[in-house]
C-alpha positions in Angstrom: 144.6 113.4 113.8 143.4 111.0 110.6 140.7 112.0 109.0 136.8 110.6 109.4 137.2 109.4 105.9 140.3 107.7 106.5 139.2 106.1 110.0 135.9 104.8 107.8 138.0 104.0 104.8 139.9 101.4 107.4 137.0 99.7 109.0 134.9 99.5 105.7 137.6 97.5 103.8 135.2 94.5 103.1 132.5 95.8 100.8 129.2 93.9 100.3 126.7 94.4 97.7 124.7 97.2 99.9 127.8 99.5 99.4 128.8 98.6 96.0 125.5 99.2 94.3 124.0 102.2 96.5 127.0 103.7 96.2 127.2 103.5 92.6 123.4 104.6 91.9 123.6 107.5 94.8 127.1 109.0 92.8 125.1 108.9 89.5 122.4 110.4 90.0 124.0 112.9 92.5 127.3 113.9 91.6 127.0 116.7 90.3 125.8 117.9 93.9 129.0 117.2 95.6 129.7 120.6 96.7 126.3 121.3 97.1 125.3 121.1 101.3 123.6 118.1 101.6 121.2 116.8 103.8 119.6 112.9 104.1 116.8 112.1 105.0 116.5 108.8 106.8 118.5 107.8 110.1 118.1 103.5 108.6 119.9 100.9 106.8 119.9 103.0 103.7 122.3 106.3 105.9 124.2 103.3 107.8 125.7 102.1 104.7 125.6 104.7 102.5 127.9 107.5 105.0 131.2 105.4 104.6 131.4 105.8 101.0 130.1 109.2 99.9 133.2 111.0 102.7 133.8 113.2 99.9 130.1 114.9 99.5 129.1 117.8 101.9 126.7 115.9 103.8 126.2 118.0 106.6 122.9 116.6 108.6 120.7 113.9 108.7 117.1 114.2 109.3 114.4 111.9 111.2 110.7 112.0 111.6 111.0 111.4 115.5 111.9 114.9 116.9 113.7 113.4 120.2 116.6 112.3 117.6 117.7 116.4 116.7 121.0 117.2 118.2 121.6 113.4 118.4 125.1 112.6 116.4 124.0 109.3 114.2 126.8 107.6 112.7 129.2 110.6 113.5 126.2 112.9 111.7 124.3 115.9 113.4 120.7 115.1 113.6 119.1 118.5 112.8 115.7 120.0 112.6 113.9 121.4 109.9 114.6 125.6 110.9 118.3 124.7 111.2 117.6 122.5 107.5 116.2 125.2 105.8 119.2 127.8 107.4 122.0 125.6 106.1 121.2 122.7 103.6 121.3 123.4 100.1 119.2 120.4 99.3 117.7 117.4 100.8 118.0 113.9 99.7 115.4 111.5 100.8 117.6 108.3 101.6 114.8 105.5 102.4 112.7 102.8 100.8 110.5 104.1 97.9 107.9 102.9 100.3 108.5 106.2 102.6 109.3 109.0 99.3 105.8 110.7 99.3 104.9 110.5 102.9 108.3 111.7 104.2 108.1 114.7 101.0 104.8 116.1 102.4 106.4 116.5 105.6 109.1 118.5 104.6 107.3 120.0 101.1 107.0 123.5 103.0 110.8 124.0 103.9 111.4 125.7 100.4 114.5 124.1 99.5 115.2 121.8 96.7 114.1 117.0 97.6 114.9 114.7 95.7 113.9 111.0 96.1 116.8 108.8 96.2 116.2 107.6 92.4 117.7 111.4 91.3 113.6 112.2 90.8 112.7 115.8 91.8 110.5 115.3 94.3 107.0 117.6 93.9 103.4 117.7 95.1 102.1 117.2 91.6 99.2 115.6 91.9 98.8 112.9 89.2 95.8 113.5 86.9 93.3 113.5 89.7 90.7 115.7 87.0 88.5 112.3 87.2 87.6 114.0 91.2 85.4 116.5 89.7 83.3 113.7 87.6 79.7 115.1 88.7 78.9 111.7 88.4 80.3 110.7 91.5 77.6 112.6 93.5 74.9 109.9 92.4 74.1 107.1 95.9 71.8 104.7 96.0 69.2 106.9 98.0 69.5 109.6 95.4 69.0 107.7 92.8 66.0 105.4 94.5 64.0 108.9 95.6 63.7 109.8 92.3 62.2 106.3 91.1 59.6 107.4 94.1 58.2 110.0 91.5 57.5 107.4 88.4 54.3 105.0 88.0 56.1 103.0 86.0 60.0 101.8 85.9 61.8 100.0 83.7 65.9 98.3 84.2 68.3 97.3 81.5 70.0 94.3 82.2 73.3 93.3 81.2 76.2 95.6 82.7 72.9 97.0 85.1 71.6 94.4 86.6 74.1 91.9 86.2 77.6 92.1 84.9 80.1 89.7 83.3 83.7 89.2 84.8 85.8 89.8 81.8 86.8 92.8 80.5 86.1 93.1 76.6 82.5 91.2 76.1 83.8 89.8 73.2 86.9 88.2 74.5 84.2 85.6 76.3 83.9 84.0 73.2 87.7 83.0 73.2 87.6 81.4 76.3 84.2 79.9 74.6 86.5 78.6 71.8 89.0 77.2 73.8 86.2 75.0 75.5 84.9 74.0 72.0 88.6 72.6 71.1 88.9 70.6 74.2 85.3 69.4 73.8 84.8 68.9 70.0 88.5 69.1 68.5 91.0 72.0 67.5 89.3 72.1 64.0 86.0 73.8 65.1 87.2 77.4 64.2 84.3 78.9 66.6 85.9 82.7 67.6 86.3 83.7 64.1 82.9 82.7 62.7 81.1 83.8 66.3 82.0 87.2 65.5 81.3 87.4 61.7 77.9 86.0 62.5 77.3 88.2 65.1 79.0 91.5 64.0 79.2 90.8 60.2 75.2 90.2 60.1 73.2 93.3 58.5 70.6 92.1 61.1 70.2 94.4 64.2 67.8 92.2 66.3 69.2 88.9 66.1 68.7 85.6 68.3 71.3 83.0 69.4 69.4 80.6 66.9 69.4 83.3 64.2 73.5 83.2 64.7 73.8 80.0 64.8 72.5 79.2 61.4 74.2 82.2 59.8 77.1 80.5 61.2 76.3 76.7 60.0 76.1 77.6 56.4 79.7 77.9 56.8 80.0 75.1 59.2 78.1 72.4 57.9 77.5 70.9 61.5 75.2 68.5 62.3 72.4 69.6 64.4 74.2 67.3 67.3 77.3 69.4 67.4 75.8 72.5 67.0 73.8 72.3 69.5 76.8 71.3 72.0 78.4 74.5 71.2 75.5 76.8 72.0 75.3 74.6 75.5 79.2 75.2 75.6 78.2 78.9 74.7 75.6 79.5 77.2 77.0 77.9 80.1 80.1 80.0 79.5 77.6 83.1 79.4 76.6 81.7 83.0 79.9 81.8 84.5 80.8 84.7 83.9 77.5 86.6 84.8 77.3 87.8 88.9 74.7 90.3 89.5 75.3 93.7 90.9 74.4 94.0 94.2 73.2 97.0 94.7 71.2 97.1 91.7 69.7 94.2 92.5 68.4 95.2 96.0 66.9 98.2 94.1 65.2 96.3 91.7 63.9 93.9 94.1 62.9 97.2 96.6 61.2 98.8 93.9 59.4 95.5 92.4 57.7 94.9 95.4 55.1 98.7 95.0 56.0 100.2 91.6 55.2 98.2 88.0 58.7 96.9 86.5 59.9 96.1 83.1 63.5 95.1 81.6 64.3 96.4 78.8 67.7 95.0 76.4 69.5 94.9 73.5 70.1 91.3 73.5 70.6 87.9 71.3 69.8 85.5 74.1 65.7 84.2 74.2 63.5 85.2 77.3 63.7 82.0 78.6 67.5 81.7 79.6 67.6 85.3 80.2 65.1 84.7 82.6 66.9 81.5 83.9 70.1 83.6 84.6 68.0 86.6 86.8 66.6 84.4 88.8 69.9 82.2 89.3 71.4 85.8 90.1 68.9 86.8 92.8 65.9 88.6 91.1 63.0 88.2 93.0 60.7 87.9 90.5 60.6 88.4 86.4 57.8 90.4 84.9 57.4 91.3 81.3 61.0 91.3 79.3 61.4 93.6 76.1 64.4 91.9 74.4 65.4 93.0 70.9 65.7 89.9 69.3 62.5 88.8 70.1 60.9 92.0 69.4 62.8 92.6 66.4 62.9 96.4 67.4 66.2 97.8 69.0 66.9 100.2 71.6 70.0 101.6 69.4 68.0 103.1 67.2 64.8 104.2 69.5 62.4 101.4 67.5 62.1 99.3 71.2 61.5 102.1 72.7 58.5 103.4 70.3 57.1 100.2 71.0 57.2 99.8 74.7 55.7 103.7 74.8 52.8 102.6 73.0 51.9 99.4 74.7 53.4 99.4 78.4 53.6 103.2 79.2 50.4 105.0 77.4 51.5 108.2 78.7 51.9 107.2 82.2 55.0 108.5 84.0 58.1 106.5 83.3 61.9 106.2 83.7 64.1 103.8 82.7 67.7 102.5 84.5 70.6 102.1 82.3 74.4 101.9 81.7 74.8 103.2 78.1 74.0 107.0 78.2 72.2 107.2 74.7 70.6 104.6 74.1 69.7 104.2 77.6 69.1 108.1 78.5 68.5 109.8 75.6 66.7 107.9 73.4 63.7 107.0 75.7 63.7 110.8 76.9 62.1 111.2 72.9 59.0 109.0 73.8 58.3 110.9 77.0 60.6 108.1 79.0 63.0 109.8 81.7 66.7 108.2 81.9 68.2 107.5 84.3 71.9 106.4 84.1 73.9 104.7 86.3 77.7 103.8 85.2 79.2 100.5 84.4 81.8 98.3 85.5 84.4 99.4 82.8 82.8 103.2 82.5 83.8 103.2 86.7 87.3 101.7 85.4 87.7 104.6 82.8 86.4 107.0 84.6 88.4 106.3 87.9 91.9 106.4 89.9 92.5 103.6 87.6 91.6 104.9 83.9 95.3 104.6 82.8 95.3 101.2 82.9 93.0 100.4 80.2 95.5 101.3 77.5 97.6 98.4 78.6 95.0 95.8 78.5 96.0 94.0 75.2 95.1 90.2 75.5 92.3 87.7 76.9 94.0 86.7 79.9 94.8 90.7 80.6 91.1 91.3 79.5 90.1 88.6 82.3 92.1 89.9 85.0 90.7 93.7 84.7 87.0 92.0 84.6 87.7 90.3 87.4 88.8 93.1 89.4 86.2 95.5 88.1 83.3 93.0 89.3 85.2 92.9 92.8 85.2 97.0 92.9 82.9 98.9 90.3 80.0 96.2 91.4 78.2 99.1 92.6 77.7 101.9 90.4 77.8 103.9 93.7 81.1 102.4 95.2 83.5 105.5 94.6 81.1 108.4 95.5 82.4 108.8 98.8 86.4 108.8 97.8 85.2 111.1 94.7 86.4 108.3 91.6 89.9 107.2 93.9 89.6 103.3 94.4 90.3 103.0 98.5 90.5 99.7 99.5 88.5 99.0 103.1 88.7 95.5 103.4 91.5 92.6 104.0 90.6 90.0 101.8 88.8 92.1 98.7 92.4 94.0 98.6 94.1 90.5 98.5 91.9 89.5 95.6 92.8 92.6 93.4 96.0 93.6 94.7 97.6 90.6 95.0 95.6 87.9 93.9 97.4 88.8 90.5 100.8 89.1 91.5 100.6 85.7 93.6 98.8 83.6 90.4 101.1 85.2 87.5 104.5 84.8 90.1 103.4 80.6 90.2 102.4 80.0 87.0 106.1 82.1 85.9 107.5 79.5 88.2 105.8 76.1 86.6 107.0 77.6 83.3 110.4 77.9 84.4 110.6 75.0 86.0 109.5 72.6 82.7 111.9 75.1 80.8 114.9 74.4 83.1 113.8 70.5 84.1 113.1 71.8 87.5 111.8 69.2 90.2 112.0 70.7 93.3 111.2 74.7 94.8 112.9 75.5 97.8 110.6 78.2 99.7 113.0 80.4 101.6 111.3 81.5 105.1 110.0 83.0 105.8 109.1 84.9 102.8 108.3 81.8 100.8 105.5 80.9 103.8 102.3 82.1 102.0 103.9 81.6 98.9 104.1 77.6 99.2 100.9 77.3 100.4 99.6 79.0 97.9 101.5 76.3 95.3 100.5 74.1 96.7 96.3 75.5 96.5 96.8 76.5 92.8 98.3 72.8 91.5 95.4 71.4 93.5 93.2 73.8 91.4 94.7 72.6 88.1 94.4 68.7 88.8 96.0 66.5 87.0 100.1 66.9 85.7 103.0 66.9 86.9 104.3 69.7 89.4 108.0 70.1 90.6 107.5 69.3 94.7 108.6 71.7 97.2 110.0 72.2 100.9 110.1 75.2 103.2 114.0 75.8 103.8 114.6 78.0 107.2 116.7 80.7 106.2 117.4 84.2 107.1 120.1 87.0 107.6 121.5 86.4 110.5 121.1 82.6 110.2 123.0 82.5 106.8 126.0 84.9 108.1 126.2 82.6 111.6 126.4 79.7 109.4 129.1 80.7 106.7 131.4 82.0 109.3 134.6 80.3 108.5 137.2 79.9 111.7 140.2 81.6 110.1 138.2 84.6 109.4 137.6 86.4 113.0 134.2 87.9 114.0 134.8 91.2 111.9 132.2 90.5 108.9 129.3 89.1 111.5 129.9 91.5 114.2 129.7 94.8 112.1 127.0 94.3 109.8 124.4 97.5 110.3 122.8 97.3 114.3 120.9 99.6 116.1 120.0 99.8 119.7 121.1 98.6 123.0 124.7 96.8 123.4 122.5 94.0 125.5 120.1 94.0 122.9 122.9 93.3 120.1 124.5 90.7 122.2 121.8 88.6 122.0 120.2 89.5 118.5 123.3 89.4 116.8 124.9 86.3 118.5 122.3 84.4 121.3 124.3 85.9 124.2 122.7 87.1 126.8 124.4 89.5 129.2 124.4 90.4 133.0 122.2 92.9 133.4 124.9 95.0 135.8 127.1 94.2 133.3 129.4 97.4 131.5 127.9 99.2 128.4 124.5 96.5 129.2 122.6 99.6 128.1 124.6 102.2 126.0 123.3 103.1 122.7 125.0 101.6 119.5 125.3 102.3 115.5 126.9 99.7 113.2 129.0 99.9 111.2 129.7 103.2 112.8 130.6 102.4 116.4 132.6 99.1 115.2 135.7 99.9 117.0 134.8 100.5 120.1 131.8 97.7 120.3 134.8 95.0 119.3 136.5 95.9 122.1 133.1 95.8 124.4 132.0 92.2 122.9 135.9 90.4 122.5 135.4 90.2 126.5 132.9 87.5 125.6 135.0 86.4 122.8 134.8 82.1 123.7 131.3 82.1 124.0 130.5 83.9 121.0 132.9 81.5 119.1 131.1 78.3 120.9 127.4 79.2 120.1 128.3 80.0 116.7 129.8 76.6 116.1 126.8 75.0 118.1 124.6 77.2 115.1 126.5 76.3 112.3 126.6 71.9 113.4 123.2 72.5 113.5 122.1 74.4 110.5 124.4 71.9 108.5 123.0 69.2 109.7 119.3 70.8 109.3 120.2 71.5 105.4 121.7 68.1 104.5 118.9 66.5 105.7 116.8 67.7 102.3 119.8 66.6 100.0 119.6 69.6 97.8 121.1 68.9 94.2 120.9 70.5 90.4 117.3 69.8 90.3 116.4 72.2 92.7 116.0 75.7 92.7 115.4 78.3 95.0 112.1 80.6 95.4 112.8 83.9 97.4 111.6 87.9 96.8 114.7 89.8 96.1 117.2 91.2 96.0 121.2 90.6 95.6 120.5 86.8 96.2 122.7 86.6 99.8 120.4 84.1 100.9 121.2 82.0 98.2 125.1 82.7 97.8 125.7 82.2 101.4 123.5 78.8 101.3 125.5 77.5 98.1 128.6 78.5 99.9 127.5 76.4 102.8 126.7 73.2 100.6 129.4 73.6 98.7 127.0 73.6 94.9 125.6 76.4 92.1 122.4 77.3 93.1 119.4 78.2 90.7 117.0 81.2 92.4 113.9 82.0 91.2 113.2 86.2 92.5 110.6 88.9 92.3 113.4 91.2 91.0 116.5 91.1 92.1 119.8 93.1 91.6 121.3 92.2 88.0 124.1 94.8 87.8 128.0 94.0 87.7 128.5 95.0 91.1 126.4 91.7 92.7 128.6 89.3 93.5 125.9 87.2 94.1 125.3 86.2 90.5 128.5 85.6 89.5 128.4 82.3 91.2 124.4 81.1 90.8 121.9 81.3 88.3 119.2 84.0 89.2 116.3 84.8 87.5 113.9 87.5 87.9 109.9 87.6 87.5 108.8 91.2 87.1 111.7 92.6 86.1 112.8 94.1 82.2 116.6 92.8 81.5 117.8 96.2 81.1 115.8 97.3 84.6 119.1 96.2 86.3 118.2 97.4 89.5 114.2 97.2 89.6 113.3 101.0 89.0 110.4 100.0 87.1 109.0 97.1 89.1 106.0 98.6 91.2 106.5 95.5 93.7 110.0 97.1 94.5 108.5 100.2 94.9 106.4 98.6 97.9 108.8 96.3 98.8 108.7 96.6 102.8 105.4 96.4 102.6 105.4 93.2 100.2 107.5 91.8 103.0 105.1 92.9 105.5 102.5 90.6 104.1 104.7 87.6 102.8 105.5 86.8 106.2 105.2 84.4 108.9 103.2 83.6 112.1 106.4 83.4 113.7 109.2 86.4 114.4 112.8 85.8 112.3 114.3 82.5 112.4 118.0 82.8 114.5 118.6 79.6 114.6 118.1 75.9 114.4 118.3 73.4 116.9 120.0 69.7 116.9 116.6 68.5 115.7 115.5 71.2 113.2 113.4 72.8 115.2 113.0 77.0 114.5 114.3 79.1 116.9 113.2 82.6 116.3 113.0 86.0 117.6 110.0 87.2 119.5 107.0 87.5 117.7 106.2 91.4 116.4 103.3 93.1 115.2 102.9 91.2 111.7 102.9 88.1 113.9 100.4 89.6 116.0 98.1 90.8 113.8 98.7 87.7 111.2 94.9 86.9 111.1 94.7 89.9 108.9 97.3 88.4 106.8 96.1 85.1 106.4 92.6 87.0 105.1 94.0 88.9 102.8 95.6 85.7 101.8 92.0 83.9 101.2 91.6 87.1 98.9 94.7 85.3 96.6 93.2 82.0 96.8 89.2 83.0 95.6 91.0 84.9 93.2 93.4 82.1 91.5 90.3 79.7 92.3 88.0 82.2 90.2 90.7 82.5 87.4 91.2 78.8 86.8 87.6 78.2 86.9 86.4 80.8 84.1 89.3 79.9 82.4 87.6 76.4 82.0 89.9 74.7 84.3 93.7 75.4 82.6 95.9 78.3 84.2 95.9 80.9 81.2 98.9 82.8 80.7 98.2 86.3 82.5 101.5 88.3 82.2 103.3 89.0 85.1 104.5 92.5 84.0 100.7 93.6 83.5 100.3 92.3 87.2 103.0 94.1 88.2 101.8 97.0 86.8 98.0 96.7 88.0 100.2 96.7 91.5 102.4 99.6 90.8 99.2 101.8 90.6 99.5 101.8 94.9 103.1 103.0 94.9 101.4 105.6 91.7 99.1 106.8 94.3 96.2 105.5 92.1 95.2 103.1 94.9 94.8 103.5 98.3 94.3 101.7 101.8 92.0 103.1 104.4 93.7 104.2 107.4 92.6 101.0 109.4 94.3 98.8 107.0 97.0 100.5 106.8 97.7 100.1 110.3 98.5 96.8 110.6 102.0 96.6 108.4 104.9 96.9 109.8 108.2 96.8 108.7 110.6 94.3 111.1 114.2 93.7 110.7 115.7 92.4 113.7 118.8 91.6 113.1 119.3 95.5 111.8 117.2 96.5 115.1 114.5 96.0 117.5 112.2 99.1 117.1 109.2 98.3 114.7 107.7 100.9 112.1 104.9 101.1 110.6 105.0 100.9 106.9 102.7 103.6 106.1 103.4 106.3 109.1 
């Protein structure tokens, strides 16, 4: 009797990419455990082709989070359950998605052996710098904080980061995007960023108005009063569009205004009048006396504003004031008998939060944009993390598309437009059904950015099973189509795998399967309907031909898909017979991928030296990246003699894709907001910084509530029928 290793070695003699690279990564990072009993977690894909090539490790057991599998043999491997893992195994490796690593670890954290995730990582229940959860801070509501106005005659709000807030990052940085105005405006010689600041920041004058820096910065100018006065307009508009007001604090200070005396109080260079222009365009209710610095030539900073409004507004009355900055907002008016009260702001929530390790890595205007625009979408209240304790937990479909992916979708297009003019690109090819959002949302952005010229696009049906119908060559038998990974019911297979559909009385119609495992004996089950296999896969592959040649793809065109080892494309340049240029997320750059070796591929968020994607946090999440970037309609099988889709049954992203298409109006405010404050051109936000804004969900610094998690799923069917949910 031959060996299992030798009976596998025989039927796995055609290695595809799958094999090649897992088992390259799984040997280095575990071979120094190969006498060591192992146990894998993970009964999918992953286990299916891994088994074959590792015959020579000690894998003794598999393991599955759906108890009815233990005692179940699963591709010639014991299923087993955790007493009989923690008698026998000397380790367990966790051999899924990334997606699945911490969920499936604090299942099995209490067995007391050694995990590791399939990267070689150690796995452990450190918990990452979660100190921010004992902020005291995070106590403060909005009821808490209104009671204890209740006790004060008179109240007083600062207002910029309180009451309103801007949508960039680093204040200053709005006065780049101001000079990029004044160039397109006035001409590239008007030098405005440099001199704005040395006016402002260079001026031994504390309480200074916009006027005041204006003329400090014409006696280096030497502007006429015309021009000038178009750049403050230029300025002040700018100002405008960036400013939204917090919501929260509005509603206070409209609640409070209505039986208590109000004032606003700030350190400020803008005059009364278009402060007060911009609180009532932002919702206040009404605008009593102002205290600006400028105009009182007196400072909170150094407690002179506050002397003064003590002496003429207070006159030992009660008092407390509402602020962002905790000295000059707190402590200073508690030395005039004026309580503090302080509430945080946007980038004070940012540092303070989840998400406090990504300020370090905001380097540049268009990264400084980006984090303002996601602080105003979650740190608008100064109360929106007291109930999740500083962790940013996303409850809603279409805010969680504006931050989370809004990003990833605008830096991914913009990467393409750039390639595309490097490369003379005039055409994308949108793989389905992947590329389904993705096109439309093309198609929104160039429509945001007006005038130019854009390479044009089509949505090209493509998938899997499609592509491996429709490269099946007639001398080559059934062998590479017929074993590639399955799971289920022989019926099932039949018509998933090639659009058969059997008698239901007919032999092995229900009997269990596992491909690549059970090859030998479901070749001899399917050969019986050897002619009609052969027939619908030549009706398929007319059809698809005929379906492709129809969009008369040549040089110019390049193809736009996720990831990984390209198939897709090889297969499809195969199939036409011409090099194909591919446009990817991330995608597999070491030797072993054959698919590169014949196309051009180029990746998005990936280093050069990150060969297979480690450090790409969209990889991390990458069923659940597919999840989303779906379509309203279940995988494409086929197409028919006039290009209609066939396509499996719809599944649980399909029915549930008015969740999907929300989150997708999330993207589209976003890269509709970022063009717009931008002053109309696309920027240049860096799709690694995206990237890594995204990987902070895969860190754990993110979150979804439990009801949005519930609606991913992760599909595959020509691997298998049976849905799971992404985040189970």
């Amino acid at each position: 009797m031959k060996s299992q290793g030798c009976r596998q070695g025989r039927k796995m003699e055609k290695r595809n990419n799958y094999q090649n690279t897992e088992e390259k990564t799984f040997r280095n990072n575990f071979g120094k455990f190969k006498d060591k009993k192992i146990v894998l977690y993970g009964i999918g894909r992953f286990t299916a082709t891994l088994l074959p090539c590792v015959t020579d490790f000690k894998i003794i057991g598999l393991m599955d989070r759906d108890n009815a599998n233990i005692g179940k043999k699963i591709y010639g491997v014991p299923v087993l359950g955790k007493e009989e893992v923690r008698e026998k195994a000397d380790l367990i490796i966790i051999n899924t998605s990334s997606n699945y690593w911490k969920i499936i670890y604090a299942r099995i954290a209490d067995l007391g052996i050694p995990v590791y995730y399939l990267n070689g990582q150690l796995a452990c229940m450190k918990d990452d710098e979660q100190t921010y959860t004992e902020n005291p801070y995070w106590e403060k509501t909005y009821d808490k904080l209104k009671n204890e106005i209740d006790n004060y005659e008179v109240v007083s709000f600062d207002i910029f980061d309180t009451l309103i807030m801007r949508k960039i990052y680093m204040p200053q940085d709005l006065y780049k995007i101001v000079d990029m105005r004044v160039k397109k405006a006035l001409g590239d010689h008007i030098n405005y960023y440099e001199m704005r600041m040395e006016a402002e920041f260079g001026n031994s004058k504390k309480e200074q108005l916009l006027d005041d820096i204006y003329c400090s910065m014409n006696k280096t100018w030497k502007f006429s009063e015309n021009v000038l006065q178009q750049i403050m307009e230029i300025e002040i508009e700018t100002e405008k569009r960036f400013l939204i007001p917090r919501k929260d604090m509005l509603h206070l200070y409209n609640e409070i205004g209505k039986n208590k005396e109000v004032h606003l109080i700030s350190d400020m260079y803008l005059p009364e009048k278009i402060i007060r222009d911009i609180l009532m365009e932002n919702g206040v209710s009404t605008v009593p006396s102002i205290f600006i610095s400028g105009e009182e030539k007196a400072n909170k900073k150094d407690g002179t504003l506050w002397k003064k409004y003590a002496e003429t507004v207070v006159c030992g009355r009660t008092a407390i004031h509402i602020g962002d900055n905790y000295r000059s907002d707190v402590e200073l008016p508690e030395k005039y008998g004026i309580h503090g009260a302080y509430i945080m702001n946007g980038s004070e929530m940012l540092k303070n939060s989840s998400l406090g390790g990504m300020i370090p890595k905001i380097e540049d205007l268009d990264e400084s944009l980006f984090m303002g625009m996601i602080i105003a979408e979650i740190f608008n209240s100064p109360f929106a993390l007291a109930e999740s304790k500083g962790k940013v937990v996303f409850q809603d479909f279409e805010k969680m598309g504006y931050c989370i992916w809004g990003g990833i979708i605008y830096s991914f297009l913009t990467w393409l437009l750039e390639e595309a003019k490097k490369r003379t690109i005039e055409r994308f090819l949108f793989f389905a059904r992947d590329g389904y959002f993705l096109e439309k949302d093309y198609h929104y952005m160039i429509e945001l950015l007006g005038q130019g010229q854009y390479p044009e696009t089509c949505y090209l049906a493509i998938s899997r099973r499609l592509i491996l119908i429709t490269s099946y060559e007639e001398n080559e038998g059934l062998d590479r189509i017929a074993s590639h990974v399955y799971n289920g019911k022989f019926a099932e297979y039949m018509e998933d795998r090639f659009n058969i559909v059997i008698p239901s009385d007919a032999e092995h119609y229900s009997e269990e399967i596992n491909l690549p495992e059970d090859y030998e004996k479901v070749k001899l089950w399917f050969m019986a309907y050897e002619n009609d296999i052969l027939n619908e896969i030549r009706k398929e592959k007319e059809n698809y031909l005929k379906y492709v040649q129809n969009f008369g793809i040549n040089e110019k065109d390049a193809i736009v898909d996720l990831w990984f080892y390209g198939n897709n494309q090889y297969y499809l340049s195969k199939t036409i017979h011409k090099p194909l240029m591919g446009f990817y997320f991330a995608y597999n750059k070491s030797e072993e991928n054959i698919c590169q070796k014949t196309n051009t591929m180029i990746s998005c968020f990936q280093d050069e030296d990150d060969l297979l994607a480690e450090r790409v946090g969209l990889y991390k999440l990458s069923l659940w990246v597919e999840s989303f970037l779906t379509a309203p309609y279940g995988m494409i099988k086929a197409v028919d003699e006039n290009g209609n889709f066939i396509c499996c049954k719809n599944g649980m992203n399909q029915i549930l894709f008015d969740v999907r298409e929300r989150m997708n109006e999330g993207v589209c405010r976003f890269m509709k907001e970022y063009i717009y404050l931008m002053g109309g051109t696309r920027g240049s936000l860096n799709e690694k910084f995206a990237d890594t804004f995204f990987g902070q969900l895969a860190e754990g610094h993110m979150e979804l509530s439990k009801d949005l998690q519930k609606v991913f799923y992760f599909d595959n069917s020509i691997v298998r029928r049976r849905e799971m949910g992404i985040f189970e």
